[in-house]
N, C-alpha and C positions, 0 to 999 in steps of 0.2 A: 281406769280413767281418773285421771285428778278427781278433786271435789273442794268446793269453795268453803273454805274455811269460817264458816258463823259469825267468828268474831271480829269479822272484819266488815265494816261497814263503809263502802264507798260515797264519798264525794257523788249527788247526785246534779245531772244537765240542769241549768237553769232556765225556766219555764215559763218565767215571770212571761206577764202580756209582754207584747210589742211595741216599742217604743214609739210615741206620737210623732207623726208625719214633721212636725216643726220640730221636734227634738234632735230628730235623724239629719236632718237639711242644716240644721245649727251647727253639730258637730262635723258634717261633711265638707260645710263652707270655711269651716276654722281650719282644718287641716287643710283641704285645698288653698284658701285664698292667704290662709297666718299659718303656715306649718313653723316659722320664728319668733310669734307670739309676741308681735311687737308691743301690743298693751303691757307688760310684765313691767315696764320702767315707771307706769304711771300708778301703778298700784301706793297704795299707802302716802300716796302724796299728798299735799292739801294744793288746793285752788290754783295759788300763785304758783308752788312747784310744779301740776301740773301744765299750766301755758306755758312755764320758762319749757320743762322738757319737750312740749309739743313745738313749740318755734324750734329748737336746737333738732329736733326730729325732720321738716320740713324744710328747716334753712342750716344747712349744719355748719354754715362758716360759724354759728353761731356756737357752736360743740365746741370747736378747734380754737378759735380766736381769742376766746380768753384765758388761751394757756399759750396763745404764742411770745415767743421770745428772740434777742436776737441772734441768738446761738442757730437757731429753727430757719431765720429771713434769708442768714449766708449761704447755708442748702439750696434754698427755693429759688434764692436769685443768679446762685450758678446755673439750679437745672432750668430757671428762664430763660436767659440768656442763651444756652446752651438749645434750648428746641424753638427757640425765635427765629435760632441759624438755619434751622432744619425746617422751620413752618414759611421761609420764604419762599423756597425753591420750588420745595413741595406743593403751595397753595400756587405757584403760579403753572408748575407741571399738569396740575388733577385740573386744573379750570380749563389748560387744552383739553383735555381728556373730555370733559362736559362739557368743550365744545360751546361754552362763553369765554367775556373777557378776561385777560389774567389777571386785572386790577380786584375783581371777582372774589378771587381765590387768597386776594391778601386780604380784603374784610372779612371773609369765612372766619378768620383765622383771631378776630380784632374781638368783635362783640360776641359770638358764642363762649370765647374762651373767659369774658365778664361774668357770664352768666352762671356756667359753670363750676366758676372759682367762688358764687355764694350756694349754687344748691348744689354741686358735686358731694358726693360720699365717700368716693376713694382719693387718696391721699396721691395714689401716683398715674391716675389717668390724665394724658393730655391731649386735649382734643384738636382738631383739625377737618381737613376733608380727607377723604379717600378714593383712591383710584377706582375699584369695585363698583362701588355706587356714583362714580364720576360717568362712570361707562354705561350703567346702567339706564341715568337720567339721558344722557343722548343717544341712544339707543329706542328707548321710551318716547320721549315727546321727539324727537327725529322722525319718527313714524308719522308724526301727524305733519308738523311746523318744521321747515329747515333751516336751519341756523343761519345759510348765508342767505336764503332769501327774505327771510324777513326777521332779522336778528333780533329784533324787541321786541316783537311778540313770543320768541322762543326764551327768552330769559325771564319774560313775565311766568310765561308758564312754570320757569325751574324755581322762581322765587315760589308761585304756587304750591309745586311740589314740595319743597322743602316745609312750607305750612304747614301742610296735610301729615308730610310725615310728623312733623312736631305736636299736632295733635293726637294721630295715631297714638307717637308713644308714651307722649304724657297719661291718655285715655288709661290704656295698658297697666301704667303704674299705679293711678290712681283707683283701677277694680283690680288690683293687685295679680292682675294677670302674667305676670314675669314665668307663669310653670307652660305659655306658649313658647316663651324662647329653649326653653330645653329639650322640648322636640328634633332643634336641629340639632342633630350630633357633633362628635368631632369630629367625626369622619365626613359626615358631608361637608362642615362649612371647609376640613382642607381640600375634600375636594373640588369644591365650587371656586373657593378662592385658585385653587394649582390652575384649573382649566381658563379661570379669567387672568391670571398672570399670564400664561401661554397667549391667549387672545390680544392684550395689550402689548406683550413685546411684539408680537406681529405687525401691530397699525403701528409700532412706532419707526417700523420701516421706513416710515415715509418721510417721517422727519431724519432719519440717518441718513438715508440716501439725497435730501433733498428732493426729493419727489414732488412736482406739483398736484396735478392729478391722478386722483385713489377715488378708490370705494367704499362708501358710506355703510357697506355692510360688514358683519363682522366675525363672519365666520369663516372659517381658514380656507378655504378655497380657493373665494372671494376676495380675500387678502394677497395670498401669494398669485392669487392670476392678474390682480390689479399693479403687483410689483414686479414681474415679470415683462408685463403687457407696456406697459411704460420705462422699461429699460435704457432708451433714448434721453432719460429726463435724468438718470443718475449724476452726482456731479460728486467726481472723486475726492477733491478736497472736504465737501460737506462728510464726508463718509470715514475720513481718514481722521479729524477732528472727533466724528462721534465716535469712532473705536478707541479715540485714545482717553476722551474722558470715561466711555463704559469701562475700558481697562482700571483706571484710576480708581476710580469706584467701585469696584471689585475686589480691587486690593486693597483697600480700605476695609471693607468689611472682611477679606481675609485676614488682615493684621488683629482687626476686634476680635474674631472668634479665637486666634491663637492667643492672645493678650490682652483676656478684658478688659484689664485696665486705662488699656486706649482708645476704649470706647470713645474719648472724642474727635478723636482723627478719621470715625466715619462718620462720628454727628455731623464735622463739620466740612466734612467733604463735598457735599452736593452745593452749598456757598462756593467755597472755593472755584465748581464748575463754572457756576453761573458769573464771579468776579473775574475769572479768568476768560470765559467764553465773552464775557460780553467787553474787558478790553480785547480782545482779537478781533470782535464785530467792528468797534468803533474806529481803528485802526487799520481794518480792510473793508470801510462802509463805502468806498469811491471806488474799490479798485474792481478788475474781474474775477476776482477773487471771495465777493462780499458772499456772507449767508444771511439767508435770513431771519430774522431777528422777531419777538413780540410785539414789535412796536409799540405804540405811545402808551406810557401810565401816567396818567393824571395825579397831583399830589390832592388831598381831602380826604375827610373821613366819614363812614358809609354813610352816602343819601337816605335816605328814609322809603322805603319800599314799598310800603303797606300800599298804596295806591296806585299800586301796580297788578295787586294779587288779581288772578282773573278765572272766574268759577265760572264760566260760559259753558251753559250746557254743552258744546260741539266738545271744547279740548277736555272736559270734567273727567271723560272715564282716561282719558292717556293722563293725567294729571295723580286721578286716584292710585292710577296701576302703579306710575314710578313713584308717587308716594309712599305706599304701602307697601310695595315689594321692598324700593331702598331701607324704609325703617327698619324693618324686620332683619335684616343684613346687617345694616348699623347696628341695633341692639345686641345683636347675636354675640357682631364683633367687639363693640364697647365694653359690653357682660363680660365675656367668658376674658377681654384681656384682663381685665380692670381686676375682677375675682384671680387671675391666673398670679400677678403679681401681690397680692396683697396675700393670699395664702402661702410666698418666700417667705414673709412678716411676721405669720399666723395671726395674723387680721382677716377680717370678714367684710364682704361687701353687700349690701343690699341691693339686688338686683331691680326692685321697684322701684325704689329709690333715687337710682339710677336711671330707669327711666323717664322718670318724671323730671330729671335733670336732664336729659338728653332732649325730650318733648318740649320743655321751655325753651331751653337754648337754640333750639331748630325754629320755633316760636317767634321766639323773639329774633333771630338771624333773619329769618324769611321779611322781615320787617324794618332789615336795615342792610337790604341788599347783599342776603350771604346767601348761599344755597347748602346743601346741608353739611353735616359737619357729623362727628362720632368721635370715639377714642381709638386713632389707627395705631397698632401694633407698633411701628417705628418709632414714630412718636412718644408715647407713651415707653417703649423700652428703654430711648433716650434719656428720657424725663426719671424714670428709675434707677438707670444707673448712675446719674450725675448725681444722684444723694437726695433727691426732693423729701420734704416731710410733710409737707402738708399742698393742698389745692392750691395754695398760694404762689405754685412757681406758672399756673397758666394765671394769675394778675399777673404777673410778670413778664410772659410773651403777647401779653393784651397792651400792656405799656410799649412796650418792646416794639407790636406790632403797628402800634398810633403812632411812635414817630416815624417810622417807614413809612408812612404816609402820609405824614404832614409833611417832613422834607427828603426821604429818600426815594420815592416810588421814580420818580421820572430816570433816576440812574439806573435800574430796569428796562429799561423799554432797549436796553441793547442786548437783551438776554439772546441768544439762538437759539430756534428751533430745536436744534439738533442737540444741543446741553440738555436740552428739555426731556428730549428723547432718550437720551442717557441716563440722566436722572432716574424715569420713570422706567425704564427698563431693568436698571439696576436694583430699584424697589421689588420689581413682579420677580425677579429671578429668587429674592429672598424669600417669597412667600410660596417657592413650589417646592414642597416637602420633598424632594427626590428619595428620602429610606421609606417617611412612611408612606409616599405612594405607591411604593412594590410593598411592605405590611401591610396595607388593606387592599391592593389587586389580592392578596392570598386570601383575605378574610370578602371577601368581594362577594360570596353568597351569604353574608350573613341577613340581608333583607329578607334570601329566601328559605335561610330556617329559622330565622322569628316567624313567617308565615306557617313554617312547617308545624314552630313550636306552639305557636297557636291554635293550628287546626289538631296539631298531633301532640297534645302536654304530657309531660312528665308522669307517669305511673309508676309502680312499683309494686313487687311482692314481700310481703313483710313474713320474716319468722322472727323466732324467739332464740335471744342468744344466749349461749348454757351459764348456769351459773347467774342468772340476772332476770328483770322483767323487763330489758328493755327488748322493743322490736325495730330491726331494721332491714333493710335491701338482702336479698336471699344472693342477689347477684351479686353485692359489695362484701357481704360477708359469709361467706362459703360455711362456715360452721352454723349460721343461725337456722333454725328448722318451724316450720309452720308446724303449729298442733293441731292432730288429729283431726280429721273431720271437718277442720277451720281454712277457709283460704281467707288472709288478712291482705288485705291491698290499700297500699296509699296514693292519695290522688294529689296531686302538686302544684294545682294552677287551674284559675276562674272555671267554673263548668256553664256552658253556657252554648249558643244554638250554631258554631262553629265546629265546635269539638263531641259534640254530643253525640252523634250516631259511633263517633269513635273510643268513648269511654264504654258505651255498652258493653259493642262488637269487644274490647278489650277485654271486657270483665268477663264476659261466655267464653271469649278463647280460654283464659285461665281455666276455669272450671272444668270447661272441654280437656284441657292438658292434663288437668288435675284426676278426672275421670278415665282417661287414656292411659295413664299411668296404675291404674288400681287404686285410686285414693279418692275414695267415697268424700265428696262435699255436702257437707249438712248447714253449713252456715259461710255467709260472706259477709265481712268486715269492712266498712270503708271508711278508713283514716280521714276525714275532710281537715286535715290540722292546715294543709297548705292550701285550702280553697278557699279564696281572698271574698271569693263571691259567687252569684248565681243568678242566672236569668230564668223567665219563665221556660223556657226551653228546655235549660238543664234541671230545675225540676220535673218536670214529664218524663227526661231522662231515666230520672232514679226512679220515675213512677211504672216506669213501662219495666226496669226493670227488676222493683220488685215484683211485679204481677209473673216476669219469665220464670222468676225465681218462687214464687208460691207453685206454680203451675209443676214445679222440680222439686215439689215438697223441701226447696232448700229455703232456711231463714235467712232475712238478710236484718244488718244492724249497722247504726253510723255512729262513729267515734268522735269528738271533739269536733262539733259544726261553732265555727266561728259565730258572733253576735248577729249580722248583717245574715249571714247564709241561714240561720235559723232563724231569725224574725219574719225571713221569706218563706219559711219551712210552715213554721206555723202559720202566717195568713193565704197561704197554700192550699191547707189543710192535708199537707203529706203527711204533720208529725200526728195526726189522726189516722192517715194509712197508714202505718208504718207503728204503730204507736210507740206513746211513751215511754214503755219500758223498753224499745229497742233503741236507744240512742244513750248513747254513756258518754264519760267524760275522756276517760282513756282506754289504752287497748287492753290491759290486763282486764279490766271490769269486764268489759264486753267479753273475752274469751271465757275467763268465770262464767259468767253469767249461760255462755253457751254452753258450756259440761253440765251446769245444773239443768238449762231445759233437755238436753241428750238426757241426762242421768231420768230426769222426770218422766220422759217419753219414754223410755225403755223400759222403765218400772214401770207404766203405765199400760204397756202392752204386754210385760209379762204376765200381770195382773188379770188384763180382759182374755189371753191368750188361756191361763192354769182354768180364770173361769167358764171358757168354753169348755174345757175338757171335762171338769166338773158337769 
């Protein structure tokens, strides 16, 4: 049997007390709440530096602004210009969709985008509304208030909503809680968003066909029995109009995807529908021929809303609901675009940041008659590929969007329905991932082995591979061999009161197998390098089974417990069961260590054994 060589003096576990309850909570709270350490810029500043950096932190036009130039303004005012075209349509599209007025959807687009353009953080998000959360808010307070029966109350309430979200996500940014948005994966928001794309081209049946009468619900059943059921109301030419704009717009974005570079011939495509749709209205407004159209837009700029907002107990929790749910959606989608482009860059965005810029501007929107607003995908891809450099191309569709409604809005009010419908259809068809929705139907139980892999973590049996002291996987690497006597096992993930009955049962199968084989186990090894943590739970675990393992005159010893996992160990008082000399730093020690107790106990009984015979 080996024997540990004297002159070797191992690295001993550090033992020190347990770190005080506020020490622990301080370092927990900085990684969680600052894992990017935003204090590091104010270090070594004096006074004046640090306010200039703290306003430049808070208000970042303040960052950007005094390095702009006008090399930088010809960028920002193409890519204004350029999603001005794209913010008309579209804000008068989504405002059907939420089921207010379409003059609505062109303020969303006016005063958020002000706000934005001084506390935004990324260079190429451009904000707007979105279809998603357009459906959501009438979907939500539709439940309570109907839109056509009593219309002013139902838009107080979306001004409300849009509030609450604004507070929401300011709130969020401000206790730096952005590590709630990364819960939603990418897999659910493409799934969430494919299924509401699919939902939305279905209601906009109604506008292609001309439809009068539909159903206010919106689930596909519902939808296709409501356009079936009213068959009689189809009017071909309304139909024959919107297939030819859906066509157009289709192929506009197929011409983009073959030849980036013509990215603007589908920025500017859904304008085009709406100039072209609304002279055909105006031109077939007498005949039998007419469709219908948005009717009036008033020229002015956004009324002031605030006293409108309406916290009545009765609408509060439908208020709260589409408050909080749309934020959450909006931030997801604002986040992950805003990061998704800025990392082509290799720039960085602050997700908090971010929100807190999303929270005012919904804030402040809800306050000047806009309902909410985010950074939608289109948008914002627009605003990127046209060259923008800085926040300053949404001042530019905020300019853009004031004169549209100081003197353009009223030449709107001949938009059609049915362009609308087109438009918005064409948008939902872009956001249904059709590859990677067959890639994650295949990956489709992965919810249910993270469950698995939580109740059932990562084990392993460790040998020793020739020639070396490392230990690793007996099943990864066929040549490595456990030594003698020793089963070495590593545990890979939190041990805690899910997986607990099943690390035991693990650890006795080994042994069992180990035994079943001829191979006497005298000691068990348990690697913790990869156990991030522990619950009271999973210590009893290891307590119950060392007691299995005394009771098998087998020894057991733990190798490398993380800081956390042994702070609990000690105020435990396991590493007093278990004691201090069984816990080492690495495996080599620990397997040393067990040849010398073998070696010890065997001399020890030869010793009582020669002196019985004596």
């Amino acid at each position: 049997m080996p024997t540990r060589n004297s002159s070797m003096n191992p690295t001993q576990v550090n033992f020190n007390s347990p770190r005080k309850f506020r020490t622990t909570l301080k370092s927990k709270c900085k990684e969680t709440f600052f894992p990017d350490d935003p204090f590091r810029q104010f270090k070594n500043e004096k006074p004046l530096g640090k306010a200039k950096k703290t306003l430049q932190y808070f208000v970042p036009i303040f960052e950007w602004l005094p390095q702009y130039n006008l090399k930088m303004f010809r960028f920002d005012l193409l890519a204004g210009i350029t999603i001005t075209s794209l913010a008309i349509p579209q804000g008068i599209s989504y405002a059907k969709l939420a089921e207010i007025p379409p003059i609505i959807g062109l303020y969303s687009s006016f005063v958020p985008a002000l706000v934005y353009a001084i506390l935004g953080s990324s260079k190429h998000v451009a904000v707007g509304t979105v279809a998603a959360c357009s459906l959501l808010i009438a979907d939500t307070i539709g439940s309570k208030v109907s839109s056509k029966d009593d219309p002013t109350l139902y838009l107080h309430l979306v001004f409300t909503a849009a509030f609450i979200t604004g507070v929401f996500q300011a709130a969020l940014g401000f206790l730096r809680l952005g590590i709630l948005v990364d819960f939603l994966s990418h897999s659910t928001i493409t799934g969430f968003m494919g299924g509401t794309a699919i939902i939305i081209c279905l209601q906009q049946l109604k506008g292609l066909l001309g439809v009068s009468h539909f159903t206010t619900k919106t689930d596909v059943v519902s939808v296709l029995h409501a356009v079936f059921k009213n068959r009689n109301e189809w009017k071909w030419e309304t139909a024959v109009v919107g297939m030819a704009f859906l066509v157009f717009l289709l192929f506009t974005r197929y011409l983009r995807q073959r030849k980036p570079k013509l990215f603007w011939v589908s920025a500017m495509a859904p304008m085009v529908v709406v100039v072209l749709g609304c002279l055909l209205a105006y031109f077939t407004r007498d005949s039998k021929y007419s469709i219908q159209t948005v009717g009036n837009l008033h020229k002015g700029l956004n009324p002031i809303s605030i006293e409108y907002l309406n916290f009545d107990a009765e609408y509060l929790p439908y208020t709260l609901k589409a408050g909080i749910i749309t934020g959450i959606i909006a931030l997801a989608e604002g986040i992950a675009i805003g990061r998704s482009f800025a990392i082509m860059n290799n720039e960085q965005v602050d997700g908090n940041k971010e929100m807190i810029a999303f929270g005012f501007m919904n804030i402040v929107g809800s306050c000047f008659s806009c309902y909410l607003t985010t950074g939608p995908f289109s948008k914002t891809a627009v605003n990127y590929n046209s060259g923008c450099k800085t926040a300053a191309s949404n001042l530019v569709m905020a300019i853009g969007m004031m004169l549209t409604l100081l003197f353009l809005a009223p030449l709107f009010s001949y938009t059609p329905l049915v362009a609308l419908s087109a438009i918005i259809m064409s948008a939902m068809l872009g956001l249904i991932k059709y590859e990677e929705a067959y890639h994650l139907f295949k990956v489709a139980l992965a919810l249910l082995r993270a469950l698995l892999y939580v109740a059932r973590p990562a084990a392993c049996k460790l040998g020793k591979l020739p020639d070396s002291t490392l230990y690793r996987d007996t099943e990864q690497y066929a040549e490595a061999s456990g030594p003698p006597g020793i089963l070495a096992i590593q545990l890979g993930s939190p041990i805690y009161y899910a997986n607990g009955n099943y690390i035991r049962e693990r650890i006795l199968r080994w042994i069992r197998n180990d035994e079943g084989n001829g191979k006497a186990v005298k000691h068990v090894l348990l690697d913790l390098t990869g156990v991030t943590s522990i619950d009271t739970t999973g210590i009893e675990t290891l307590a119950e089974v060392l007691r299995i393992l005394e009771v098998k005159h087998i020894k057991m010893k733990i190798v490398n417990p993380r800081l956390d996992v042994l702070e609990k160990m000690m105020k435990s008082k396991f590493v007093d069961k278990i004691g201090k000399e069984s816990i080492f730093l690495c495996m080599e020690d620990a397997v040393e260590a067990s040849y010398d107790f073998s070696a010890t106990t065997e001399k020890q009984g030869f010793e009582e054994q020669r002196s019985g015979v004596a």
